[in-house]
Every structure is written in structure tokens, then in C-alpha cells.
DOLUM-171005 format. One line per 5 residues: number of its first residue (from 1); their letters; for each residue x, y, z of C-alpha. Coordinates in steps of 0.02 Angstrom, whole numbers, plus 50000, padded with zeros to 5 digits. Example, Ala and Ser with C-alpha at 12.3 -4.5 7.8 and 13.67 -1.06 7.14 Angstrom:
residues 2
1	as	50615:49775:50390; 50684:49947:50357
This chain:
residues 410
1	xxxxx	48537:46858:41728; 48401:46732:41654; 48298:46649:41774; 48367:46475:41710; 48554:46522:41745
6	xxxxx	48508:46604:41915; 48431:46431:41943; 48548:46345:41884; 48702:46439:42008; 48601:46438:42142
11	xxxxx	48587:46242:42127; 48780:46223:42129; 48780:46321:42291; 48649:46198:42362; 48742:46035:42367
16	xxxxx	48845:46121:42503; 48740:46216:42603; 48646:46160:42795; 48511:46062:42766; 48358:46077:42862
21	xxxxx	48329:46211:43013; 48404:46205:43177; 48316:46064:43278; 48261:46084:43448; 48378:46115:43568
26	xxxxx	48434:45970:43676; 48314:45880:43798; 48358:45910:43988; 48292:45739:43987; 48440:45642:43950
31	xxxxx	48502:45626:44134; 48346:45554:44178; 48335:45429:44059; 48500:45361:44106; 48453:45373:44280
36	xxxxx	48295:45299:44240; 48398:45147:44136; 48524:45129:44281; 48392:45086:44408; 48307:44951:44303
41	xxxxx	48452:44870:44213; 48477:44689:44283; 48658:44680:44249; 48668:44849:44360; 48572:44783:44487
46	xxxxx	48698:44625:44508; 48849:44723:44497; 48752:44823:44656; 48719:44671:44743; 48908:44613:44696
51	xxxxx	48986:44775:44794; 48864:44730:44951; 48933:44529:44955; 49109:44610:44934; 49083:44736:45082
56	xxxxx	49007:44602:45193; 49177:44473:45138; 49276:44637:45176; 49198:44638:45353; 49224:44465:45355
61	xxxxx	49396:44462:45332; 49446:44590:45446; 49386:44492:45589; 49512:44386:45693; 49558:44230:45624
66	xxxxx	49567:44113:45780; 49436:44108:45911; 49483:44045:46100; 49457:43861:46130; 49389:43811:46310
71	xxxxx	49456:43630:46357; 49375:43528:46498; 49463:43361:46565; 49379:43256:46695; 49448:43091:46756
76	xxxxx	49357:42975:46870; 49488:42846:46957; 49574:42804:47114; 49604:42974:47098; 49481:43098:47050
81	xxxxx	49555:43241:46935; 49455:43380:46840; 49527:43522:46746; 49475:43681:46635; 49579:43785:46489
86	xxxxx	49568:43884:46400; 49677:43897:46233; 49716:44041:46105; 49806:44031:45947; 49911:44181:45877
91	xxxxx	49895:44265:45722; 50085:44276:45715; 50105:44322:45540; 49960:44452:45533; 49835:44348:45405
96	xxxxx	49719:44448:45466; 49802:44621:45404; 49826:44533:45236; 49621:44463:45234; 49573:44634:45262
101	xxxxx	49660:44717:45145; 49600:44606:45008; 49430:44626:45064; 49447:44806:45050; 49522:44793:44874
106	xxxxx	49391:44680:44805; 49263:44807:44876; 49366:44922:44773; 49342:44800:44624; 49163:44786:44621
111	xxxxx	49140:44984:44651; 49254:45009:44499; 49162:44864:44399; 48997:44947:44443; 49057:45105:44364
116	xxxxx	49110:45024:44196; 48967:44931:44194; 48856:45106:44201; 48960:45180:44073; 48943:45035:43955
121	xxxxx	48750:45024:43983; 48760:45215:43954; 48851:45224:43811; 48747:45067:43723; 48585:45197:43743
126	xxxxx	48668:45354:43679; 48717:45269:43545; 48553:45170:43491; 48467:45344:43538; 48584:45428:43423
131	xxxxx	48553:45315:43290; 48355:45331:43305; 48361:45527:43310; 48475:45520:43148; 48322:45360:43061
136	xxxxx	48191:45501:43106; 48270:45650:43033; 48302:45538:42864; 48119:45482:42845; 48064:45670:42886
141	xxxxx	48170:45692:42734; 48110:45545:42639; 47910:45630:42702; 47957:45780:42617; 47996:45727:42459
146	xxxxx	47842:45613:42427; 47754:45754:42463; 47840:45860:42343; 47824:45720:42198; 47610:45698:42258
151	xxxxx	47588:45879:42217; 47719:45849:42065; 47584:45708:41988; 47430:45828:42050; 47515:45974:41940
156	xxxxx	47568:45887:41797; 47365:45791:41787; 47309:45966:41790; 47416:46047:41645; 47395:45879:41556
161	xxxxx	47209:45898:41535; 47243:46073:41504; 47352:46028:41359; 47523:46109:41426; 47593:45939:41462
166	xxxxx	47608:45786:41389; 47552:45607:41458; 47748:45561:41472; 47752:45696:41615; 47613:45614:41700
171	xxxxx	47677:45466:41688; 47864:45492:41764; 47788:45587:41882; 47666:45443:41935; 47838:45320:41950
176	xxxxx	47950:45470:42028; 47801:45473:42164; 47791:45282:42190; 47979:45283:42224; 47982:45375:42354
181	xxxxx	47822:45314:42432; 47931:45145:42425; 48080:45277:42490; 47964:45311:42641; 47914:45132:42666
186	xxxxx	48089:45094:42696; 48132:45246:42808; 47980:45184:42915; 48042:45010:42943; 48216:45086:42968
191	xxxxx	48130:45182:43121; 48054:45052:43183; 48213:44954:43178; 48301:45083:43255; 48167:45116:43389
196	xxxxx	48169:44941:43436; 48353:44926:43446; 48341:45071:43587; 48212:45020:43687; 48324:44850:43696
201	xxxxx	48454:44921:43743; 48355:45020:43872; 48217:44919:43934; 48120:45059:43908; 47954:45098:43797
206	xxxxx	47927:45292:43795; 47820:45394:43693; 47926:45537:43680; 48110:45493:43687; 48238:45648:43747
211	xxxxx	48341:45715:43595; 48541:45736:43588; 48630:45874:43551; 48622:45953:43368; 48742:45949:43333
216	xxxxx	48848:45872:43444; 48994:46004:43532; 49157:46046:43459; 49283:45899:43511; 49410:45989:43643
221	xxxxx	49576:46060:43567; 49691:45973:43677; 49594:45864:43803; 49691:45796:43969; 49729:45627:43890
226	xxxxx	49802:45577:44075; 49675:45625:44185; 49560:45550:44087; 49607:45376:44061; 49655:45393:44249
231	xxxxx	49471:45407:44271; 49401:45241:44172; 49331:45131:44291; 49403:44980:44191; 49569:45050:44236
236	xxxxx	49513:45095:44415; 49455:44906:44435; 49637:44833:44370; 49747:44928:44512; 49625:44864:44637
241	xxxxx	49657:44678:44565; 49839:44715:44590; 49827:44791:44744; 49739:44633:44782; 49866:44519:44721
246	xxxxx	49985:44615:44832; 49860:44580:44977; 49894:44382:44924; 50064:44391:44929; 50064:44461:45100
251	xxxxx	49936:44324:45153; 50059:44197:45076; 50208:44259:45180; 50103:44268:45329; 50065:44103:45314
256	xxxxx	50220:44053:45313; 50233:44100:45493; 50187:43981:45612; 50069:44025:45736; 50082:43978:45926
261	xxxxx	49946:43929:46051; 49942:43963:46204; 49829:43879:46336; 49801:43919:46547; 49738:43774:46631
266	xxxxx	49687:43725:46811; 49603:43618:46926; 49596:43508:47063; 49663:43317:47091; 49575:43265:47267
271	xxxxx	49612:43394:47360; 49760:43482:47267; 49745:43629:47168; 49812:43624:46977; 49880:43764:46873
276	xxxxx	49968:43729:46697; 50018:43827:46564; 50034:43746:46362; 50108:43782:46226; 50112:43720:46041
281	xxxxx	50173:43776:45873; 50175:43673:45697; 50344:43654:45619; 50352:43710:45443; 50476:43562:45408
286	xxxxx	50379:43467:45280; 50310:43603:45175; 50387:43789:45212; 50246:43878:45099; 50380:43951:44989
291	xxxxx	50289:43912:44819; 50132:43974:44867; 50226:44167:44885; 50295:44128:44701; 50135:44095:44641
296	xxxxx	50054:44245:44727; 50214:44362:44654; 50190:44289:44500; 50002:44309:44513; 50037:44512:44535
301	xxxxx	50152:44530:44407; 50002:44463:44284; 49900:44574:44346; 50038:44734:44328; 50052:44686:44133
306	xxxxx	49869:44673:44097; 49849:44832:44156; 49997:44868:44051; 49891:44803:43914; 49726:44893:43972
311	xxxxx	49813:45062:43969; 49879:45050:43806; 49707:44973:43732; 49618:45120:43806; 49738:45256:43739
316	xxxxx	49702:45184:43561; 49534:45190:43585; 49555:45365:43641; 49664:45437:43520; 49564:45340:43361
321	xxxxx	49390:45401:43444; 49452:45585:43471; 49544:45582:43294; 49365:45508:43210; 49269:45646:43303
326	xxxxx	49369:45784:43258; 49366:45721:43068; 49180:45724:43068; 49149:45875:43172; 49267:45973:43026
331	xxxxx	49171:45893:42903; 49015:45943:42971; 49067:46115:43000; 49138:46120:42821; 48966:46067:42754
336	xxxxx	48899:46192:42857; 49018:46353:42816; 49031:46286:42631; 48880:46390:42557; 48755:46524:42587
341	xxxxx	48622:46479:42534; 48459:46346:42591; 48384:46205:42524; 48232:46251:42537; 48247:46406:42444
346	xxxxx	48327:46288:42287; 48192:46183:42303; 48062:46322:42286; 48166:46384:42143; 48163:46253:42064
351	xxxxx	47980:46211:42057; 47946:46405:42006; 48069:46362:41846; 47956:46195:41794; 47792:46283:41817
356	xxxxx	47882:46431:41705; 47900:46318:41579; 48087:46345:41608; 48139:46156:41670; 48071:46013:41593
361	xxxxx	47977:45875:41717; 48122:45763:41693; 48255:45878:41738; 48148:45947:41879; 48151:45773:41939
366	xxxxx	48322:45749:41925; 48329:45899:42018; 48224:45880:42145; 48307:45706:42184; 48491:45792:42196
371	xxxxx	48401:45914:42322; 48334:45764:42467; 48482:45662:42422; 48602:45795:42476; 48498:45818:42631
376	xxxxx	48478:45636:42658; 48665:45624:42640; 48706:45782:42758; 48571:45691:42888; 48714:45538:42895
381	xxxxx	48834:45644:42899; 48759:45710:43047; 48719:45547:43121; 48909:45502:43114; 48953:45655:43208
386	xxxxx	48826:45600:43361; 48900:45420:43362; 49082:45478:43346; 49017:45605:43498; 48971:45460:43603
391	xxxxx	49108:45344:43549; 49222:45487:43609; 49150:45497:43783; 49135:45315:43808; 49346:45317:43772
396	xxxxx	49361:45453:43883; 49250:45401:44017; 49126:45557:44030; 48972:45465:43994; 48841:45523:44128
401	xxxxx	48995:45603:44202; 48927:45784:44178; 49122:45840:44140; 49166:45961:44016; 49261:45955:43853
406	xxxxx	49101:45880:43760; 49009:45798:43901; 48792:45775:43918; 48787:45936:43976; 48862:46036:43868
């Protein structure tokens, strides 16, 4: 076969085959940085100092209501009379029960808001980091082929003053080369864009940021859809709201119970000894404290249907971010098991056919130009799969998790 048609096949193969070597595997690093994120994020630092004001109301609540009252009476007449009591009022209802189980629920709240607010934080990174990894791999890209078109206007000056060209190939190869100088211009700024955007989004300036994995791992064949939204702290955070509205609707109907005090007095009057007992109790007549249990039920059943709401939100988001993953993934793997060939190797070809003679400069351009695009375009593609990766485990609530079916550590 002629060198121009085994060129020429070979160059059909390309458009589908992997497109640059096997980066580095995947940084250990990544636990750290989150870690490292976690400990300086302000908003994390809040939600901490939220769970310690909720433990401390929690503590709060759970002590008794009604402290003993000491009563002194003195009386200076005819007939000289001094007394001491003590009273105590009753909890009759059990506020207290109700307080404290409240307290512990919006403990429960802050723990689970906490949580969510570590995954969001997490998955902002991931996905800034993801998008930075994929900027750097383009301009690589964009790097490579100004370097192919310098040498491609070095070549072409050469064989021009040698007479095997003519000045029309040195002068589309001077424009081919300014493009993509302009081509790596842009890449840079995108990288810089992109760089900025993640050390926003984790307060964080390093030199050498940890990589993701490349590519991501395959999405799980049939993941435990359940278990996992079980597991979303947003979720987690809504039954303790209810279980905390439940907590004010006992409160309500304990205070509809009126509670007793009872007192213990004595003392002397001349030269008599006193003793009395007391007792007193408010009567409910005016206002029986019915409508504040409505508004407490009604207050719980809000709280039932927004998580309601929140469940079926968050098994959209689920479904639609597995679905997108998987989509991409077989994509990927389609671009990858498509051909058998490399890049590379066309690329090489195809600059032996132009210095042949074979290939004319413009067509070696055009080329050329099919070759980076299709990498460029294979880079994005890649890029897609690490966002749909960490869209996916933000859904599912394995960000920083360390849990299987596509986790950090696979």
C-alpha cells in the first residue's frame, strides 16, 4: 500500500482513538486537602460552633423547669408573728421531658447540617479541581501544537531558501503558528481562570494541587438507591426537624396541664408555734392552650411533607446524576475501545508524508489541526466524565465519605 493511502487510513482510525498517555495515577492527597479545607472554611467553623450552642440549649433544657421559692413573713404588732416557707411548683405535665427532647433533636439538626454543609464545601472543590485538571490538560494540548506549527515555520524557511517550497508555505505556516500561539494565550487565561475559581472555593493557594482520578471509576451497576439517600445529611437534618416538631407538640400538651405548688410553712406568733401547708394551681378557664397543640400538629405535618419534598428532589438528582455519569463514562469508554491506534503515531505520520513531499503544507495543516482538535475535544470529554463523577457523589452523599461504588478512594 502507498505511503499516502496508509496515511491516509491510519488518519480515519485516529479521530477515535485515546488521546494522550495515561496520566499519573491519583494523588493520595485528596483527603488532605479536604481535610485541610474543612478546618479553615468559615461557614464550617459556624456550623461547629452552631452544634456546641445547640448541645449547651440541649443541657439547658433538660434541666428542671421550676426552682423552690423560700418565703419569709414577719409582722411586728400587738402581736409579734414571723414565719418561713418554702414553696415548689410541679412540672405536672412533664415540659421538661418535652424541652429535652427538642434540645436533643436540634443537636441532631446542627450535627446533620454540619454534615451537608461539609459535603457541599466538598463537592464545590472537587468540582473546581476537576475543572482546573481538565483547563491544564487542554493547554498541554494547545502547548503541543504551537510547538508542532514553530518547527512547521522553521522547516518550511529552510526548504524555502532551499528552493523546495514556495513563499505561500511560509507564509500559512507563519499564520497557522500565530493561531495557536493566540490558541495558547487563551488556554493560559482559561487556567488561570480556572485556578482562581479553586483556590476560591478552597481558600487555599498551593503550588502543587492533588490530581483526581483518570479517569474517573466505572459508575456502579445497580447502586443501593435507599441506603444512600438514607445517608444525605440534608435528609438526616429534616427527620430531626420533625422529630422536633413532635417534641413541640408534646410541650404544647404539657402545657396545657396546670401545674400545682406546693408550699410548707412555719413559725411562731408570741409564743405559739406555726405550721401551714399551701396550695395553688391556675385554672385554665380563660385560655385552655388548645390552639397552640393545633399549631404545633400543624407545624409537624409541614415538616413531614417537606421532607416529602426533599426525598423526592434528592432521588431526581440521583437518578439524573447517575444516568449523566453512566452516559459519559460509555462514551468515554467508547472513545477509548473505538480504535487501535495513537495520536501520536498519526501525527508523526503525518509530518513524515509532508517532508516526503507526499502532503502538501496546507493539507498537513489541515491535518495537523484535525489531530489536537480531536484531542482537545476527547480532553472535554474527559472533563465531563470527572464533573458528572463528582456530581454523582454529591447526589449520593459519598463525598469525603471513603464508600465504595465510585467514592475518593477508589
Amino acid at each position: 500500500m502507498p505511503l499516502k493511502h496508509l496515511f491516509l487510513a491510519g488518519l480515519l482510525a485516529c479521530l477515535v482513538l485515546p488521546t494522550w498517555a495515561a496520566p499519573p495515577p491519583t494523588s493520595p492527597a485528596i483527603d488532605d486537602l479536604l481535610q485541610q479545607v474543612w478546618e479553615s472554611h468559615p461557614g464550617i467553623q459556624a456550623a461547629q460552633s452552631a452544634i456546641d450552642a445547640a448541645r449547651a440549649r440541649g443541657a439547658a433544657a433538660g434541666k428542671p423547669i421550676y426552682n423552690p421559692e423560700l418565703e419569709v413573713d414577719a409582722e411586728r404588732t400587738a402581736v409579734n408573728t414571723i414565719s418561713v416557707g418554702i414553696n415548689q411548683t410541679i412540672d405536672w405535665g412533664d415540659k421538661r421531658g418535652a424541652q429535652r427532647q427538642m434540645g436533643n433533636s436540634e443537636v441532631h439538626i446542627a450535627q446533620a447540617e454540619l454534615a451537608s454543609l461539609h459535603q457541599q464545601v466538598a463537592s464545590e472543590v472537587l468540582t473546581a479541581l476537576a475543572s482546573y485538571q481538565s483547563a491544564q490538560e487542554q493547554r498541554q494540548l494547545a502547548r503541543r501544537y504551537s510547538e508542532l506549527m514553530g518547527q512547521l515555520v522553521e522547516t518550511t524557511e529552510q526548504r524555502y531558501a532551499a528552493g523546495d517550497l514556495g513563499q505561500l508555505d511560509v507564509a500559512l505556516a507563519r499564520v497557522a503558528y500565530s493561531e495557536s500561539r493566540m490558541q495558547v494565550a487563551r488556554r493560559e487565561a482559561e487556567v488561570a481562570t480556572q485556578q482562581a475559581s479553586l483556590v476560591a472555593a478552597s481558600s487555599l493557594s498551593l503550588s502543587q494541587w492533588p490530581s483526581l482520578p483518570s479517569p474517573p471509576p466505572a459508575p456502579p451497576a445497580e447502586p443501593q438507591r435507599d441506603a444512600l439517600l438514607a445517608r444525605l445529611p440534608q435528609l438526616i437534618a429534616q427527620q430531626a426537624r420533625i422529630a422536633n416538631a413532635r417534641g413541640g407538640i408534646e410541650l404544647a400538651r404539657a402545657s396545657r396541664s396546670a401545674d400545682p405548688t406546693f408550699g410548707l410553712r412555719g413559725g411562731a406568733e408570741e409564743n405559739d408555734l406555726l405550721l401551714g401547708l399551701n396550695f395553688s394551681i391556675p385554672l385554665n378557664v380563660r385560655n385552655n392552650f388548645t390552639a397552640e397543640v393545633t399549631a404545633a400538629s400543624q407545624q409537624a405535618v409541614q415538616e413531614e411533607k417537606i421532607l416529602l419534598d426533599l426525598h423526592r428532589l434528592a432521588a431526581s438528582r440521583f437518578n439524573g446524576s447517575l444516568s449523566v455519569y453512566r452516559l459519559t463514562h460509555r462514551a468515554w469508554r467508547q472513545w477509548q475501545d473505538a480504535g487501535q491506534g495513537n495520536l501520536t503515531q498519526q501525527l508523526n505520520l503525518v509530518q513524515r508524508i509532508w517532508e516526503a513531499g507526499e502532503l502538501s503544507t496546507t493539507n498537513y495543516l489541515l491535518q495537523t489541526g484535525q489531530n489536537i482538535n480531536t484531542q482537545i475535544t476527547a480532553a472535554e470529554l474527559k472533563g465531563d466524565l470527572r464533573l458528572a463523577w463528582v456530581e454523582w457523589l454529591r447526589a449520593s452523599g459519598q463525598i469525603g465519605a471513603g464508600s465504595k461504588d465510585g467514592s475518593i478512594h477508589e
